[in-house]
C-alpha positions as CSV (number, residue, x, y, z in Angstrom):
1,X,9.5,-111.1,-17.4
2,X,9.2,-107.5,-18.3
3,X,9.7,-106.7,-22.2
4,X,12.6,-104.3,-22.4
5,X,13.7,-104.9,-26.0
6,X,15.7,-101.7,-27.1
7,X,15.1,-100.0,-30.9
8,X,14.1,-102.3,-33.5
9,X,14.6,-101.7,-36.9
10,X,13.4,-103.6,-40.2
11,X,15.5,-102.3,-43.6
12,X,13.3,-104.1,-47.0
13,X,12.6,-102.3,-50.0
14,X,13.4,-103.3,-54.0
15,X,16.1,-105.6,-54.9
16,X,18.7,-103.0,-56.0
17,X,18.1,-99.7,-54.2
18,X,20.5,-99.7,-50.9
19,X,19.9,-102.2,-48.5
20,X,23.2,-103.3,-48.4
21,X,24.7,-99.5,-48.0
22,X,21.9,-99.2,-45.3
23,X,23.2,-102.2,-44.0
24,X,26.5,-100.9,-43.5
25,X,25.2,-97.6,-42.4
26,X,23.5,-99.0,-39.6
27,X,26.7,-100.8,-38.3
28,X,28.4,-98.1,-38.4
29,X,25.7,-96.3,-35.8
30,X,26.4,-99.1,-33.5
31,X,23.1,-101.3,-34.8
32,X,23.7,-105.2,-34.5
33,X,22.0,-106.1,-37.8
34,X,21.4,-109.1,-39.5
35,X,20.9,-109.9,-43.1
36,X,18.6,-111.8,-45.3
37,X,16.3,-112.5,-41.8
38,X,13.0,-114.6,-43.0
39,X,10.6,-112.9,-41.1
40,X,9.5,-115.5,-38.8
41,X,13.1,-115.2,-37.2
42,X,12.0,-111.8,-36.2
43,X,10.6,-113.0,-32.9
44,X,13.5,-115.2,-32.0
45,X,15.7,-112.5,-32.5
46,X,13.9,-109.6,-30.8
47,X,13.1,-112.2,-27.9
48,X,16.9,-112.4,-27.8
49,X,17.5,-108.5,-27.5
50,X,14.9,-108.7,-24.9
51,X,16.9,-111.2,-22.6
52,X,20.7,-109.3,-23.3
53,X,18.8,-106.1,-22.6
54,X,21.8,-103.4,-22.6
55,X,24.0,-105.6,-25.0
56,X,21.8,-105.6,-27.7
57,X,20.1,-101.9,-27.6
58,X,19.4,-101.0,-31.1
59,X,18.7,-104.2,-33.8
60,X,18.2,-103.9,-37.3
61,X,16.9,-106.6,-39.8
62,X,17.4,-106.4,-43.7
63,X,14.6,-108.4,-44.5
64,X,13.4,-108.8,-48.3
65,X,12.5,-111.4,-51.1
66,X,15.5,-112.8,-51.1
67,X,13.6,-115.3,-48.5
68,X,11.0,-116.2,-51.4
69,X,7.9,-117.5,-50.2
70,X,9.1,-116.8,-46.6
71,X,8.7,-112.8,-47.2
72,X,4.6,-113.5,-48.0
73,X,4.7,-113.0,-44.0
74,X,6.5,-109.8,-43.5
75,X,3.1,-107.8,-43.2
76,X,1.3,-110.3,-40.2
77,X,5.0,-110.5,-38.3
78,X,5.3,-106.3,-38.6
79,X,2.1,-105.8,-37.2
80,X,2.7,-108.8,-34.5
81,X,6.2,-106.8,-33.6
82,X,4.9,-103.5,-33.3
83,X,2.7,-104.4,-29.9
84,X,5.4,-105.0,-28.4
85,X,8.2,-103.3,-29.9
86,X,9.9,-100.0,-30.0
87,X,9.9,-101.1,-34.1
88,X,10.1,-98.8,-37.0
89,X,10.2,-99.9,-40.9
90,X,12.4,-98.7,-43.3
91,X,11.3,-98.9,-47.2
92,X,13.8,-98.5,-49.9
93,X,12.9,-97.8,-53.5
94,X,14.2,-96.6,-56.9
95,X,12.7,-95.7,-60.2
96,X,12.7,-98.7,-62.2
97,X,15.1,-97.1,-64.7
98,X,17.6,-96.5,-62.5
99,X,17.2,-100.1,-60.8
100,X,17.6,-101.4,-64.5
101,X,21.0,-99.9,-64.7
102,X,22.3,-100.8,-60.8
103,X,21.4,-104.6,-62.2
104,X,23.2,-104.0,-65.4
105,X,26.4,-103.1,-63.6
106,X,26.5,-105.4,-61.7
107,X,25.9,-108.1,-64.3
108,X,23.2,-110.0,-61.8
109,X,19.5,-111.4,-62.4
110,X,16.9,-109.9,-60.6
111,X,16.0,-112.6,-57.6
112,X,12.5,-112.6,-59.4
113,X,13.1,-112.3,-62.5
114,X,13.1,-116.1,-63.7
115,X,12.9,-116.9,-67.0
116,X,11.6,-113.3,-68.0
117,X,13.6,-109.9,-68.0
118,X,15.2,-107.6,-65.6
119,X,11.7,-105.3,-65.6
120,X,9.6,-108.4,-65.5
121,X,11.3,-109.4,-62.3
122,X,11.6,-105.9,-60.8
123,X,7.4,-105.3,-61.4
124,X,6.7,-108.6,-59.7
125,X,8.6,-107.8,-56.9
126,X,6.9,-104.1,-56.9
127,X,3.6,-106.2,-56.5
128,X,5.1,-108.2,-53.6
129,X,6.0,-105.3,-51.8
130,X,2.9,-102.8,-52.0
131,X,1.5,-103.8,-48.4
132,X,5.2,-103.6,-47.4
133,X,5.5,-100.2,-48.3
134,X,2.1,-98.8,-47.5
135,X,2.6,-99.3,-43.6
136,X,6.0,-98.3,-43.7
137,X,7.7,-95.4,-41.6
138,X,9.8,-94.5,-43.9
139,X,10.8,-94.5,-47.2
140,X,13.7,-93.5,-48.8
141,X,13.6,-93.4,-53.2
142,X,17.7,-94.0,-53.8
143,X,17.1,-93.3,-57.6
144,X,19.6,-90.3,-56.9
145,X,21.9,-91.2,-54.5
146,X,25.1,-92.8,-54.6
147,X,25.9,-95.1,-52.0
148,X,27.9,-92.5,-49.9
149,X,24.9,-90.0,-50.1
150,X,22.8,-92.8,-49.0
151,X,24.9,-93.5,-46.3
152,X,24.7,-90.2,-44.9
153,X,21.2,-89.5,-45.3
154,X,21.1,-92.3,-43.1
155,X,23.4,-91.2,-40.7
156,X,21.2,-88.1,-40.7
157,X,18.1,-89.9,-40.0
158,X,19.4,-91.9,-37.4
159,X,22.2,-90.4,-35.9
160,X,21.3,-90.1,-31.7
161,X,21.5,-86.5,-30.5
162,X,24.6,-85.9,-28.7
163,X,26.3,-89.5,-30.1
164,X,29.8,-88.9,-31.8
165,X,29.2,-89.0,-35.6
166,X,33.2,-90.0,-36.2
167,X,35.8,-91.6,-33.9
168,X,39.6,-90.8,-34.6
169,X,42.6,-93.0,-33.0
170,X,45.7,-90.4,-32.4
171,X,48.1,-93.2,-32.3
172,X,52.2,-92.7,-31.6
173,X,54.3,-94.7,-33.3
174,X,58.5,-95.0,-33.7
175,X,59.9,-94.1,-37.2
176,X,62.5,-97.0,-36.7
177,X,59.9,-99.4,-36.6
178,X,57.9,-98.1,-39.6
179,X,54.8,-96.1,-40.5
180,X,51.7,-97.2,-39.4
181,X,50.1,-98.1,-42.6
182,X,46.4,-97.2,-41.5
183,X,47.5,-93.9,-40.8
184,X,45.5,-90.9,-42.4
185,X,47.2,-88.0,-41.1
186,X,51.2,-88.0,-40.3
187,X,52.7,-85.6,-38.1
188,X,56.7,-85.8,-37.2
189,X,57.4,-84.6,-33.5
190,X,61.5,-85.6,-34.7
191,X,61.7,-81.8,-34.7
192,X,61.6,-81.6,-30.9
193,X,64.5,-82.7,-28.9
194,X,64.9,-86.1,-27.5
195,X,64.5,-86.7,-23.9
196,X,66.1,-90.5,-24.6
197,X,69.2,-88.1,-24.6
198,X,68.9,-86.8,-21.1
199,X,69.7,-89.3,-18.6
200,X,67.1,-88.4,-16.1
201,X,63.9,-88.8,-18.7
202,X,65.3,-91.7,-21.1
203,X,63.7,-95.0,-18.7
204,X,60.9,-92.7,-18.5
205,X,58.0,-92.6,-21.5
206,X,55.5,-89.7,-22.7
207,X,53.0,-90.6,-20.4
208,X,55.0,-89.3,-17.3
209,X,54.9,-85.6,-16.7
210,X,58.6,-85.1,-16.4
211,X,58.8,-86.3,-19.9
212,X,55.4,-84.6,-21.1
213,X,56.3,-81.0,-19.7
214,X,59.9,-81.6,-21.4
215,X,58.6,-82.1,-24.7
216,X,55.8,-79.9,-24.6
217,X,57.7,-77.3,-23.3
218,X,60.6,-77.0,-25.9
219,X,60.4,-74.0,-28.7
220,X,57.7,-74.4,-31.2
221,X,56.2,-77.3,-29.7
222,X,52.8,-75.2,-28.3
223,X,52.6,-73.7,-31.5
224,X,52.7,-77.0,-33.5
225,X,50.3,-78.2,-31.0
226,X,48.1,-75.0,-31.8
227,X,48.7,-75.2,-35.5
228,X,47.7,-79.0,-35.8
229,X,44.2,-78.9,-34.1
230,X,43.4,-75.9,-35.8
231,X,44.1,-78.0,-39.4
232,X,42.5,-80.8,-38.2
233,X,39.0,-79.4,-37.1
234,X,37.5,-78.5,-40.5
235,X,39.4,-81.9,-41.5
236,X,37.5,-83.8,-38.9
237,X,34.2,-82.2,-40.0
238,X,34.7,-83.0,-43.3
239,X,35.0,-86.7,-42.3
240,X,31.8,-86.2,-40.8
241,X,30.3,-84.7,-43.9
242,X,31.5,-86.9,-45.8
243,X,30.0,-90.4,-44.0
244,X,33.8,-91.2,-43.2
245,X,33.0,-92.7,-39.1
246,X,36.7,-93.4,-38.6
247,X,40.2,-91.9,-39.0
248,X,43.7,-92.7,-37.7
249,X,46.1,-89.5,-36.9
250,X,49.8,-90.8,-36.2
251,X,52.0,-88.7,-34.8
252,X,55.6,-90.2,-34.8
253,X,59.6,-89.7,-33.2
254,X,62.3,-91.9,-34.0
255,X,61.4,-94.5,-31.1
256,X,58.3,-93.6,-30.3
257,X,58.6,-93.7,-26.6
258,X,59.2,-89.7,-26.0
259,X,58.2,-87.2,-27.6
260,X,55.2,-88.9,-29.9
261,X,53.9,-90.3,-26.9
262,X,53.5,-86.9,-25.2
263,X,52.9,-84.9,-28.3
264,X,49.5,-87.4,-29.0
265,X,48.5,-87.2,-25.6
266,X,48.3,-83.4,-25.7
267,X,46.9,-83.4,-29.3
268,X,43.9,-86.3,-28.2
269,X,42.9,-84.1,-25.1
270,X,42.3,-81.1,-27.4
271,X,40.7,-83.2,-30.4
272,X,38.1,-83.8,-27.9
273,X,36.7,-80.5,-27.9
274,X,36.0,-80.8,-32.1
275,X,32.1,-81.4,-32.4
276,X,31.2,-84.9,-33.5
277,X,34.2,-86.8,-32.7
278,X,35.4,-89.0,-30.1
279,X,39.0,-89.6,-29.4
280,X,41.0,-92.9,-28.2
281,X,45.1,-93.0,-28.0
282,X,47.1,-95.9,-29.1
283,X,50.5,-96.3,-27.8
284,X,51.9,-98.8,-31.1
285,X,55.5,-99.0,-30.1
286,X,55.9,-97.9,-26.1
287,X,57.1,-100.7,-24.6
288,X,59.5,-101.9,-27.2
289,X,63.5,-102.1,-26.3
């Protein structure tokens, strides 16, 4: 059977500098990682890419001496991997000061560190990852990031051309019923008049064009509409900017059957023209009495 493993990715580095925020980072991208992998699980799990093919395109594997003895083989299964393997390597690192006083926060040993201090364990580890870090593709010193900037030097690094950087749910919702409490923008369409009031429109919903062109027709309405996507562009590129992958813009009437329904469907089909950002609709309260 032909190999047709996707992108492989290995994330190692010192104890202390990111892997975690890298972690995350990756996820975010769409990766399927897995942490605290001894390397000779490597094979098993890029053999499984290989048979889910299109399900599993993009792996990544934090992958560091957390595994003790176990991370000794890291260099032989690299080299192994790459033969086959569309594999790149990933190396964080830090200055030992500033490794010193991420440990010190955080009030933990260093995973080598024994019986001696927090420098004793970070230079042992140093000397365990040399052949690590000489055949890496790329290394990343944290020492003066914080774990949003790492995140988005990330991003940066590994973001696919053309791939949407931040995805934002226009959701309608009902007053009555509450606000959504995930919500990071609110907009009230309860300035617009209610269709539930005209007895041809109220069994209908904001989805159907009768009620659509009725709400989106009524004064002020195409200049909200205007208004809102203008405010929300440099908004939504701000997200983008600042590592933030998802948002949640509700837009609400009193039942949330009309006029939010309409008002988000107009507002998601122009959101889709903002760079970097893909658009879904959620319906929260259609359907209730």
């Amino acid at each position: 059977m032909a190999d047709t493993a996707g992108e492989v990715l290995i994330v190692t580095g010192m104890s202390g500098a990111g892997r975690s925020t890298v972690a995350n980072a990756l996820e975010d991208l769409d990766w399927y990682v897995v942490d605290n992998l001894p390397p000779q699980m490597l094979r098993p799990l890029l053999d499984l890419s290989s048979r889910l093919g299109d399900q599993l395109p993009r792996v990544a594997a934090v992958v560091d001496v957390r595994g003790r003895d176990l991370f000794s083989e890291l260099p032989a299964a690299t080299r192994a991997l790459r033969e086959r393997n569309n594999l790149r390597v990933i190396f964080l690192d830090a200055s030992d000061e500033v490794l010193v006083r991420r440990f010190e926060a955080v009030r933990r040993p260093h995973p080598l560190q024994g019986d001696g201090t927090l420098l004793d364990g970070i230079r042992r580890e140093r000397d365990v990852l040399a052949p690590v870090k000489e055949n890496a593709d790329i290394i990343i010193d944290t020492s003066v990031y914080n774990i949003h900037q790492l995140a988005t030097h990330v991003n940066d690094l590994l973001h696919e051309e053309g791939a949407p950087r931040h995805r934002v749910t226009v959701m309608s919702f009902g007053f009555k019923y509450g606000v959504p409490p995930d919500a990071d923008l609110v907009a009230d369409m309860r300035f617009l008049p209610n269709p539930y009031w005209n007895d041809e429109l109220r069994h209908l919903t904001g989805q159907d064009a009768a009620v659509s062109e009725e709400v989106l027709g009524q004064e002020g309405a195409q200049e909200f509409l205007d208004a809102y996507v203008a405010a929300l562009a440099p908004v939504l590129s701000g997200y983008q900017r600042e590592n933030k992958s998802h948002s949640t813009v509700a837009v609400g009437c009193t039942g949330g059957k009309h006029r939010s329904v309409a008002m988000a469907l107009a507002l998601a089909d122009r959101l889709k023209d903002v760079p970097g950002v893909a658009v879904r609709v959620r319906h929260r309260d259609l359907g209730r009495e």
